[in-house]
Backbone as CSV, one residue per row, in Angstrom:
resi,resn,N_x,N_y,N_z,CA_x,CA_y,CA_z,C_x,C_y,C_z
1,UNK,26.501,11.522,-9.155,25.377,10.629,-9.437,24.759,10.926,-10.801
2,UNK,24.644,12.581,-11.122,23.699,12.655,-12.626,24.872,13.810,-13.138
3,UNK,25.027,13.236,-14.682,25.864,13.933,-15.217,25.453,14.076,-16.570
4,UNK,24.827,15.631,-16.667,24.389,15.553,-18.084,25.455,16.329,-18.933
5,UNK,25.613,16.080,-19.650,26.641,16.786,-20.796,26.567,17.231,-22.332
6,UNK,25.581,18.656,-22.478,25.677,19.033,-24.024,24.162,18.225,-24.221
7,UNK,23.281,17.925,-23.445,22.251,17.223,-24.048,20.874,18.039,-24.505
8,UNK,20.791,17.280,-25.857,19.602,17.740,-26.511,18.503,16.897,-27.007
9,UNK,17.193,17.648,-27.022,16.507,17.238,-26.895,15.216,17.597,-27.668
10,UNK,14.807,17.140,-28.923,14.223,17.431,-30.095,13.436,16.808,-30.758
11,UNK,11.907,17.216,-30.876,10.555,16.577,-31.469,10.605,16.847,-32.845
12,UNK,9.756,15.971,-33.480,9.817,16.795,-34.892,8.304,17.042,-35.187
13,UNK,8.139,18.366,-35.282,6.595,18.882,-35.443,6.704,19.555,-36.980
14,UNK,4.908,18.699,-37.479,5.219,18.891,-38.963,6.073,18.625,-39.839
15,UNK,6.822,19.466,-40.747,8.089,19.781,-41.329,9.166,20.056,-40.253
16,UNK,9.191,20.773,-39.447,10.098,21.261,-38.825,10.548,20.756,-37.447
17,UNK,11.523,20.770,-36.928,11.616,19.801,-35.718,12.063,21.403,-34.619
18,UNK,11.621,20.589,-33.381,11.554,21.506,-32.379,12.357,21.116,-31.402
19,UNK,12.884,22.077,-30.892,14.359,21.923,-29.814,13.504,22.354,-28.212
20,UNK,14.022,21.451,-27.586,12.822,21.266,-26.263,14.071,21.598,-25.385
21,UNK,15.156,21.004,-25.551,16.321,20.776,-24.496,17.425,21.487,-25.307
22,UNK,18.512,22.079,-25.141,19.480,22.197,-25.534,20.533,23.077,-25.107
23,UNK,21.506,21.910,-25.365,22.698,22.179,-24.533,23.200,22.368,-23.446
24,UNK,22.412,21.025,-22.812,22.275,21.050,-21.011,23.238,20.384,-21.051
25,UNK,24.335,21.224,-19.718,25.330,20.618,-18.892,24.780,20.641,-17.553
26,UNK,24.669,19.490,-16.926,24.137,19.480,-15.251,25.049,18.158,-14.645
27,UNK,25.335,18.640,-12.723,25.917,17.936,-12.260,25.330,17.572,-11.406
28,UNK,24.808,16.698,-10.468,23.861,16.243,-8.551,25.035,15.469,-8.836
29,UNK,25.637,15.619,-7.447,26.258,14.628,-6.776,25.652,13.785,-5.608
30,UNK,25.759,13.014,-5.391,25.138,12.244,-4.644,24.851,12.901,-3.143
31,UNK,23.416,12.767,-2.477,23.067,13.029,-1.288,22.803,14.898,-1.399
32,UNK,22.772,15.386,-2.897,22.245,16.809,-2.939,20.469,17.291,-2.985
33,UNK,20.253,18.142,-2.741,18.642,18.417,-3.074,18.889,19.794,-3.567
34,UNK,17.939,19.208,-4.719,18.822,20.370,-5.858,16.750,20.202,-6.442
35,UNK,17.108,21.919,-6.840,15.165,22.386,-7.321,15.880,22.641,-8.805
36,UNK,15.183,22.284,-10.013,15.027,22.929,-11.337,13.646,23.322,-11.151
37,UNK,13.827,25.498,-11.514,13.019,25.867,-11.935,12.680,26.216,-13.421
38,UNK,11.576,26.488,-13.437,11.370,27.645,-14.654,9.788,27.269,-15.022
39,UNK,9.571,28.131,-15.338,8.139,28.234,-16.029,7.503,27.214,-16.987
40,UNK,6.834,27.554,-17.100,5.604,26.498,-18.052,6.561,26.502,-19.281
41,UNK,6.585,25.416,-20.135,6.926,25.546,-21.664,8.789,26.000,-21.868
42,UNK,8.936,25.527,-20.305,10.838,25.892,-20.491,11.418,24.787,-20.666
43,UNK,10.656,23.712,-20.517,11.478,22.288,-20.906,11.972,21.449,-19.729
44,UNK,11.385,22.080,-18.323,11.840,21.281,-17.219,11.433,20.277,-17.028
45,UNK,9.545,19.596,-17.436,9.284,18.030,-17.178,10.176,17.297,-18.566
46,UNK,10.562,17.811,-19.392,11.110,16.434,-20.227,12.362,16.663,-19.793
47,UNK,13.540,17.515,-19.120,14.262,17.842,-18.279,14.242,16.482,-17.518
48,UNK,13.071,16.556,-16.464,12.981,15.406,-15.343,12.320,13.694,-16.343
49,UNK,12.041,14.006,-17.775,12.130,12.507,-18.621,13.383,11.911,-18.698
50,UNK,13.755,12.347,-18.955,15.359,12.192,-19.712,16.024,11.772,-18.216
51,UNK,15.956,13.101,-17.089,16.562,12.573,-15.649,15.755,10.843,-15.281
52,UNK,14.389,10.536,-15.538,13.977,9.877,-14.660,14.257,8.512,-15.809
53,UNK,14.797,8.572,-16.849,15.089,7.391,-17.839,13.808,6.796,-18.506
54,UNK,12.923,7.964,-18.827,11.261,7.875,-19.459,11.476,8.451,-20.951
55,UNK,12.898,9.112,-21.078,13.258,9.240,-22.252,14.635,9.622,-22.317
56,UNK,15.015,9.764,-23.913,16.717,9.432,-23.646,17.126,10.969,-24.828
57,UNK,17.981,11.334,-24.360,18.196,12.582,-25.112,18.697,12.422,-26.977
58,UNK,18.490,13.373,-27.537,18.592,13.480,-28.673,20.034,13.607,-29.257
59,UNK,20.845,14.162,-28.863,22.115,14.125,-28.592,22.646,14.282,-27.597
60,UNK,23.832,14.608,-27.182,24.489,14.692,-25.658,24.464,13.393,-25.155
61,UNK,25.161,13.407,-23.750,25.294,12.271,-22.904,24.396,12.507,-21.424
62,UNK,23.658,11.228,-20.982,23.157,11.225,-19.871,24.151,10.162,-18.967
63,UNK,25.261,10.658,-18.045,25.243,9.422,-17.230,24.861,9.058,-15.994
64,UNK,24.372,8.525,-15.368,23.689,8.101,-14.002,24.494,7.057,-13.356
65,UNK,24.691,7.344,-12.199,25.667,6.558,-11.142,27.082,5.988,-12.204
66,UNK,27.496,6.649,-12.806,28.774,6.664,-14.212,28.486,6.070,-15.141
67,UNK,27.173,5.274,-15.525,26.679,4.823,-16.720,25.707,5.443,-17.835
68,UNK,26.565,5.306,-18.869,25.672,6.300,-19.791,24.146,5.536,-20.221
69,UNK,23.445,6.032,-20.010,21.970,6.172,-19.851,21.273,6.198,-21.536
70,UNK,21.628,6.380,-22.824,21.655,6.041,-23.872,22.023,4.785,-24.470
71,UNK,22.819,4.168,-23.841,23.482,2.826,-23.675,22.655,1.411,-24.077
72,UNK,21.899,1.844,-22.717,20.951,0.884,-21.939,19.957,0.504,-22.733
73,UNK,19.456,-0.521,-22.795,18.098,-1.290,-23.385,16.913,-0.860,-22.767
74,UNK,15.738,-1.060,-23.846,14.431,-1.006,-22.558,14.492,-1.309,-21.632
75,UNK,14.369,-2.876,-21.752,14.570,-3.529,-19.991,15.433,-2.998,-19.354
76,UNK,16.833,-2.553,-19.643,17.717,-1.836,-18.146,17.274,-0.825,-18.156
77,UNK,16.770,0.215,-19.131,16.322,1.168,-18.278,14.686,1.025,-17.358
78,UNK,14.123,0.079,-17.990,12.996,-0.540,-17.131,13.274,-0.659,-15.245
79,UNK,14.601,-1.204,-15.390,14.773,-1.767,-13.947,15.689,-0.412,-13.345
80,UNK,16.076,-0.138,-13.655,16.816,1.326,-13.286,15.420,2.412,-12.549
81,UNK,14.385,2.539,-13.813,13.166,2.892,-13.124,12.615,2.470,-12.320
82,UNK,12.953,1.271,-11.960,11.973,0.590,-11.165,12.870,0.387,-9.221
83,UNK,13.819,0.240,-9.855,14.988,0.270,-8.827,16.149,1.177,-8.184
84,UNK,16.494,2.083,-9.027,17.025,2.890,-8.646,16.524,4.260,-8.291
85,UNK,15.525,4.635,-9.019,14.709,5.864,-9.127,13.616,6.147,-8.504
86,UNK,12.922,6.886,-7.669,11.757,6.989,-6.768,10.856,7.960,-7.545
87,UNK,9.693,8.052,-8.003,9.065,9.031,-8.686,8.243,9.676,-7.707
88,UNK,7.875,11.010,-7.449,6.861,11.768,-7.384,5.693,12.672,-8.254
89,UNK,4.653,12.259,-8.499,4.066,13.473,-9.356,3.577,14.633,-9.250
90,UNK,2.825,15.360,-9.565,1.569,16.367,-8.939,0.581,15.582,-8.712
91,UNK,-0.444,14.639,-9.947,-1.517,14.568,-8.908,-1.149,12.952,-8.651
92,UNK,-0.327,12.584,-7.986,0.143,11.763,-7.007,-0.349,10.214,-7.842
93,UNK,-1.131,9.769,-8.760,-1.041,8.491,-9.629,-1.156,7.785,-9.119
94,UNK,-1.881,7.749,-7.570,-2.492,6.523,-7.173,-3.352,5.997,-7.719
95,UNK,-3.315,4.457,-7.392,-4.509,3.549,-7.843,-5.879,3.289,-7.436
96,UNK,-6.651,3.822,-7.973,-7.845,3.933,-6.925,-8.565,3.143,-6.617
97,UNK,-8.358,1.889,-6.716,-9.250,0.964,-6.174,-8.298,-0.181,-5.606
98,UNK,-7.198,0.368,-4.804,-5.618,-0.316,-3.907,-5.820,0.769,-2.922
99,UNK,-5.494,0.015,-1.478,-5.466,0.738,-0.225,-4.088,1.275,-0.301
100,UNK,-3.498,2.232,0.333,-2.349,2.844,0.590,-1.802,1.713,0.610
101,UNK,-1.993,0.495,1.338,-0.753,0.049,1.516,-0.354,-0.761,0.220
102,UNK,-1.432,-1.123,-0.404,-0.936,-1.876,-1.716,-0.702,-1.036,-2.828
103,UNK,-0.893,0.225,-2.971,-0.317,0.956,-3.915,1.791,1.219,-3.787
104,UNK,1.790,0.961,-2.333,3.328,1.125,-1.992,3.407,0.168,-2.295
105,UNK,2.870,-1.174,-2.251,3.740,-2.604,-2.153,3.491,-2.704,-3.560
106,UNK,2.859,-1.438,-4.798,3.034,-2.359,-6.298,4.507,-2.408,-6.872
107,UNK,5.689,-1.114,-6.536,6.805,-1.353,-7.356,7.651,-2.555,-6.757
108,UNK,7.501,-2.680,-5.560,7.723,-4.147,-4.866,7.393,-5.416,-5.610
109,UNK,6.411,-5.391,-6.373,5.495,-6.338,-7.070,6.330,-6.790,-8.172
110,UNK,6.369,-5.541,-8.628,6.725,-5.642,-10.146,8.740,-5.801,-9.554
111,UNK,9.354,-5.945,-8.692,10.371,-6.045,-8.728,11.108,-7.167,-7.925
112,UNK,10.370,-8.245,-8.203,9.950,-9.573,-7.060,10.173,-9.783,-6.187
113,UNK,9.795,-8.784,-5.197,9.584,-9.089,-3.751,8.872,-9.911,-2.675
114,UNK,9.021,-10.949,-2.419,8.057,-11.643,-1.545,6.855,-10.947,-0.800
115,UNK,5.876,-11.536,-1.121,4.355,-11.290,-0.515,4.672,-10.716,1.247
116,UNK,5.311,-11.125,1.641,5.516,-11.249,3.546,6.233,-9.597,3.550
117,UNK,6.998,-9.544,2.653,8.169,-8.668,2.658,8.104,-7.297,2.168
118,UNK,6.726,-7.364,0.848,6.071,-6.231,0.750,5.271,-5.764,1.547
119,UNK,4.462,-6.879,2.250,3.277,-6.123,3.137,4.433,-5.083,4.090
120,UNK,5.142,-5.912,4.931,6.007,-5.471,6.212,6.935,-4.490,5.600
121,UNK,7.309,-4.329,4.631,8.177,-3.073,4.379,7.273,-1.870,3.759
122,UNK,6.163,-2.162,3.063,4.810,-0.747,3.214,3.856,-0.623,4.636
123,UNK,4.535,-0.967,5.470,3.570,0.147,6.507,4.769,-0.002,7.072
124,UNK,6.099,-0.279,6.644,7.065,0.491,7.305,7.168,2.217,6.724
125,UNK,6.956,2.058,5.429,7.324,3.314,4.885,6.043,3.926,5.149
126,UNK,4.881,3.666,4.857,3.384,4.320,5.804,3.779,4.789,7.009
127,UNK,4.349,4.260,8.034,4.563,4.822,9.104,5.472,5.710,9.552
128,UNK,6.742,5.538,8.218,7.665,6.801,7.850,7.252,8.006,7.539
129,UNK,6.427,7.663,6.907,5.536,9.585,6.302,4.387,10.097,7.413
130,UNK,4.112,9.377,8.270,2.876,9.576,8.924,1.650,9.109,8.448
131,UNK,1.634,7.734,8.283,0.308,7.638,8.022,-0.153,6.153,8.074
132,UNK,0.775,5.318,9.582,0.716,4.339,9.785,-0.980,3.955,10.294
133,UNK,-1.860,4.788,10.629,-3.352,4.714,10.957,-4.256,4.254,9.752
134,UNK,-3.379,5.046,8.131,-4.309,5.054,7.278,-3.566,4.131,5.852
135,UNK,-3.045,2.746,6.427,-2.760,1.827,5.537,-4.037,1.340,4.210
136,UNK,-5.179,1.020,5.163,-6.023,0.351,4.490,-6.950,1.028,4.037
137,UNK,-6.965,2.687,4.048,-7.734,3.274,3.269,-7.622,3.418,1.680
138,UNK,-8.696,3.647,1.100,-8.645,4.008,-0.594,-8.278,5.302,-1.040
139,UNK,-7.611,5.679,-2.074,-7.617,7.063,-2.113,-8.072,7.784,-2.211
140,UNK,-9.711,7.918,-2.342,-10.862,8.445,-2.210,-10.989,8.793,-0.854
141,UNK,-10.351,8.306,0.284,-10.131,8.618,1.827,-9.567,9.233,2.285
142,UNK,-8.708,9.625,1.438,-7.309,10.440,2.073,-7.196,12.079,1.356
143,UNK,-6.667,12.751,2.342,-6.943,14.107,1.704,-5.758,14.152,0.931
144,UNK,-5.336,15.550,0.261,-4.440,15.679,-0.655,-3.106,15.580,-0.219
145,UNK,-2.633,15.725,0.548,-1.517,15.897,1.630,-0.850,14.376,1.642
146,UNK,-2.427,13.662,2.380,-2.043,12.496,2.813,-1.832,11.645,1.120
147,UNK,-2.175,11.773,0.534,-2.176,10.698,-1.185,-0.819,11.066,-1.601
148,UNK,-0.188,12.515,-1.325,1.011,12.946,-1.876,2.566,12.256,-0.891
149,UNK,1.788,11.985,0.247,2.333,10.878,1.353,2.704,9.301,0.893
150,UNK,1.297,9.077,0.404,1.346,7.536,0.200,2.191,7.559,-1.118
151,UNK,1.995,8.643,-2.007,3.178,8.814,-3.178,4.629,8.552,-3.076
152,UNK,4.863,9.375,-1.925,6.541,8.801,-1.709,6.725,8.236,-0.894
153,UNK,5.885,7.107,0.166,6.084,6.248,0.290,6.246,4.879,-0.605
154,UNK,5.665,4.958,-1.788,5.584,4.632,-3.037,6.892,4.504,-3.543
155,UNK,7.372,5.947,-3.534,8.498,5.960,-4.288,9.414,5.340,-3.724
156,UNK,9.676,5.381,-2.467,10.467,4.642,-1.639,10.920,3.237,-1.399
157,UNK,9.198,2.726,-1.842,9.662,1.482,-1.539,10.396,0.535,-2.266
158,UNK,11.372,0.820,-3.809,12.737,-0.396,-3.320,13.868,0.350,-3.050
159,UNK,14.087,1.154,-1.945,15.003,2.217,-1.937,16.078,2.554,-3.124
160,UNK,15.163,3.519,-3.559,16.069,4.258,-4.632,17.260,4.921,-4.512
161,UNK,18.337,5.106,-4.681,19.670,6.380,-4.847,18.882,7.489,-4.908
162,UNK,18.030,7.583,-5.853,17.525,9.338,-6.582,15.814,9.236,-5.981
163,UNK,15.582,10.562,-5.700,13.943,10.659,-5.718,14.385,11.993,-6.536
164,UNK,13.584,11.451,-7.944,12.343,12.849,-8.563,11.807,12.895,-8.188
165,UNK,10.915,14.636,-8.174,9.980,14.934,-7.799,9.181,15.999,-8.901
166,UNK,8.145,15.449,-9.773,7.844,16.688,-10.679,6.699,17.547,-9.950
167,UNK,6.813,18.833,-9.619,5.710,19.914,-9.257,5.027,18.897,-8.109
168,UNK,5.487,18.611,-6.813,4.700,17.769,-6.229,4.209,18.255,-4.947
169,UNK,4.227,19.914,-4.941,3.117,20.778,-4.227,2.267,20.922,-5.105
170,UNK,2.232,20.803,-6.597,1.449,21.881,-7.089,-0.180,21.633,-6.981
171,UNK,-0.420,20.763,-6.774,-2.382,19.979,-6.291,-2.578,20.230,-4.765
172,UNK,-1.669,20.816,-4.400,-1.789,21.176,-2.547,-1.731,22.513,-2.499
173,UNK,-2.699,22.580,-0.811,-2.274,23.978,-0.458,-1.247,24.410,0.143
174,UNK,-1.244,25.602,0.271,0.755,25.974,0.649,0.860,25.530,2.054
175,UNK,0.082,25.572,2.867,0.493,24.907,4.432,0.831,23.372,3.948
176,UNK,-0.076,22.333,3.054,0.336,21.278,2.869,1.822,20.925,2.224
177,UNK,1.417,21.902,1.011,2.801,21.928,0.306,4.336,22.284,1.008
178,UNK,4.001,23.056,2.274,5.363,23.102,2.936,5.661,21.626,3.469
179,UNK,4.219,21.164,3.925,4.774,19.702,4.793,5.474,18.627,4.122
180,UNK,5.105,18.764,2.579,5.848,17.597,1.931,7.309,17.928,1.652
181,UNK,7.401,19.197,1.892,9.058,19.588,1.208,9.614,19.057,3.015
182,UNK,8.917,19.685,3.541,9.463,19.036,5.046,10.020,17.849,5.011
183,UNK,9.194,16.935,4.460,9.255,15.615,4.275,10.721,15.547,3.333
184,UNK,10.708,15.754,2.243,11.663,15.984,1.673,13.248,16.205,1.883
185,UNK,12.968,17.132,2.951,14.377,17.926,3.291,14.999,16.719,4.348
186,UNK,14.135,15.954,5.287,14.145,14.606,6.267,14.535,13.355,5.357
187,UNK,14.269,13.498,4.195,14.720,12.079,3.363,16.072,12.711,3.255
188,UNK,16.504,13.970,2.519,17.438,14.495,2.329,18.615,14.641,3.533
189,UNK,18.167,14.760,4.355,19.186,14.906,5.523,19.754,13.067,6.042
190,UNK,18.726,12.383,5.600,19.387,11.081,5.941,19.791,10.170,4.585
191,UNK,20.214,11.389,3.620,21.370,11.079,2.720,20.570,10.434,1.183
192,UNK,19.717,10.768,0.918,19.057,10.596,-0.368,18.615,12.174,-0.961
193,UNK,19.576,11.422,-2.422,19.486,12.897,-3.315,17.946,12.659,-3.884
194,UNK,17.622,14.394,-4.094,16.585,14.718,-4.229,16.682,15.615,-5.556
195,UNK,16.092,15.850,-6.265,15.553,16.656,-7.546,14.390,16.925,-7.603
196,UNK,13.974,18.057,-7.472,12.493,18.388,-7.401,12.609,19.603,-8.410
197,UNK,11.427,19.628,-9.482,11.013,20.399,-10.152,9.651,21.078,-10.380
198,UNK,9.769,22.641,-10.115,9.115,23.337,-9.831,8.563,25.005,-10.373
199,UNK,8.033,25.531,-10.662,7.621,26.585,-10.862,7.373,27.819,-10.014
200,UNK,7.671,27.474,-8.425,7.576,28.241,-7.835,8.595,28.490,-6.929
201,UNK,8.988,29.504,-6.679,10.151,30.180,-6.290,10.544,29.530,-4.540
202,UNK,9.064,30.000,-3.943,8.889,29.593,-2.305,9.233,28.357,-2.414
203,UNK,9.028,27.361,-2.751,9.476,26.123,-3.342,10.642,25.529,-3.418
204,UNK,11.064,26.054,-4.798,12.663,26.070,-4.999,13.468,26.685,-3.950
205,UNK,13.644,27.674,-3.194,14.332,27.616,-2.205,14.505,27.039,-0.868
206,UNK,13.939,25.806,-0.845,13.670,25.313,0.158,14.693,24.014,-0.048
207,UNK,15.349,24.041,-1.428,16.629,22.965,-1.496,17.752,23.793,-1.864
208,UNK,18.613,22.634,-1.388,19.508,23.785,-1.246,20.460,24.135,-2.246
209,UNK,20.216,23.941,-3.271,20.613,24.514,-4.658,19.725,24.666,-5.798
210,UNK,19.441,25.568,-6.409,18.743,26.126,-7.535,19.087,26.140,-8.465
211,UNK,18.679,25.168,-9.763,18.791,25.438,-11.167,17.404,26.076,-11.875
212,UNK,18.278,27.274,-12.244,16.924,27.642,-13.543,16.898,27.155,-14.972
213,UNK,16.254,27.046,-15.495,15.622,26.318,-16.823,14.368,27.697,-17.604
214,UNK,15.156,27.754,-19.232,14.309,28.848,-19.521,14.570,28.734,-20.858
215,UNK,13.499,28.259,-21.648,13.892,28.340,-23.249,14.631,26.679,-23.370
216,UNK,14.611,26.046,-22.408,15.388,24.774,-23.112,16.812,24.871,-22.908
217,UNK,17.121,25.706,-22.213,18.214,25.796,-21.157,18.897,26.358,-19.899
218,UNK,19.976,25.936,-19.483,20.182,26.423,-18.295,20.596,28.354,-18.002
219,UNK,19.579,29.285,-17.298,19.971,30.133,-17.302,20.531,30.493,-15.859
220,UNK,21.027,30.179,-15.261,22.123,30.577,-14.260,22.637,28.594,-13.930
221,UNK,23.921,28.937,-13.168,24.651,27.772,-13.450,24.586,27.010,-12.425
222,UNK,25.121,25.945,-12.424,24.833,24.575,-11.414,25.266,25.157,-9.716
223,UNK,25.329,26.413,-9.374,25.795,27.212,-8.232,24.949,27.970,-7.446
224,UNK,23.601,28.278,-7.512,22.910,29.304,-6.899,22.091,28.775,-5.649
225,UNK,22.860,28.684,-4.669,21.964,28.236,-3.822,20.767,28.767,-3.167
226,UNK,20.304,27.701,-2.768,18.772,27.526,-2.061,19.157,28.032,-0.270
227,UNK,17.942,27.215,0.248,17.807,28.150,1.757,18.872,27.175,2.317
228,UNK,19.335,27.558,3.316,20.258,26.662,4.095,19.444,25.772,4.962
């Protein structure tokens, strides 16, 4: 499904340009849940840019489902984001003045789904995460747990191939934060690849393969697995 090859990835600050990414080789095959770690300032969220088609590498090749991902126009990678890809964040990017259920039914919106068809397929996915009671609340209603809920129900809704996930314990507490990987590992077991990126170890082993990320590249290889 994601095949990165030799890719780099480079700002230009001041005079001098700065190497963020380099010389990433990475493989997910389809239906894996796979954690990139590493620390602050190692290059793992523009790591998950480049994965989520929010940016396109500097050299190297990105290909996604066998299409190279440099290729593509705004608009296809527009709809690729919008359609193929499920996002998660940290602090979850709800809309705050949309009830749960219309924050799920916006990528529906934007991807012309009939009015009948969004309502009925967001409190299907509301009722997938647990939280078929709390459709019509605001996100000012919902605790942190539950908003990080309505998030990937969000992400879900035009069923994506891929869910990213950037740091999407990290605004929760660790009893919460286990429940969403819970959640996670349940999307994962009924065959949707997962990528979650993270900083914390308890975390990352909870999929079942581990990439580290350190300096803008890969320091142990596409092999180290996670918990079983």
């Amino acid at each position: 499904m994601i095949e990165l090859s030799g890719v780099t990835k480079r700002y230009r600050s001041g005079e001098e340009w700065l190497t963020v990414l380099d010389d990433i080789h990475l493989t997910v095959a389809a239906g894996e849940f796979v954690s990139i770690m590493g620390p602050s300032g190692s290059g793992k969220s523009t790591l998950m840019h480049i994965l989520g088609c929010l940016d396109v590498p500097t050299s190297g090749s990105y290909r996604l489902f066998g299409r190279p991902i440099e290729r593509l126009s705004a608009q296809e990678l527009a709809r690729v984001r919008n359609q193929e890809i499920g996002f998660v964040f940290q602090n979850f990017h709800l809309l705050p003045r949309m009830t749960a259920q219309k924050n799920v039914e916006l990528p529906m919106m934007y991807a012309g789904v009939p009015r009948r068809e969004r309502h009925r397929r967001a409190l299907e996915l509301l009722g997938q995460v647990g939280l078929a009671d709390r459709a019509h609340h605001l996100p000012n209603e919902l605790s942190g747990g539950q908003k990080q809920r309505v998030a990937i129900a969000r992400a879900l809704a035009n069923r994506p191939a891929l869910l990213l996930a950037d740091e999407p314990t990290g605004a929760l507490d660790s009893a919460t934060g286990q429940e969403i990987i819970d959640l996670f590992l349940s999307l994962n077991a009924d065959g949707m690849t997962v990528v979650l990126i993270t900083h914390d170890p308890d975390v990352a082993r909870r999929a079942r393969r581990i990439v580290r990320i350190q300096d803008g590249r890969l320091v142990t290889g596409a092999g180290e697995e996670g918990r079983p």
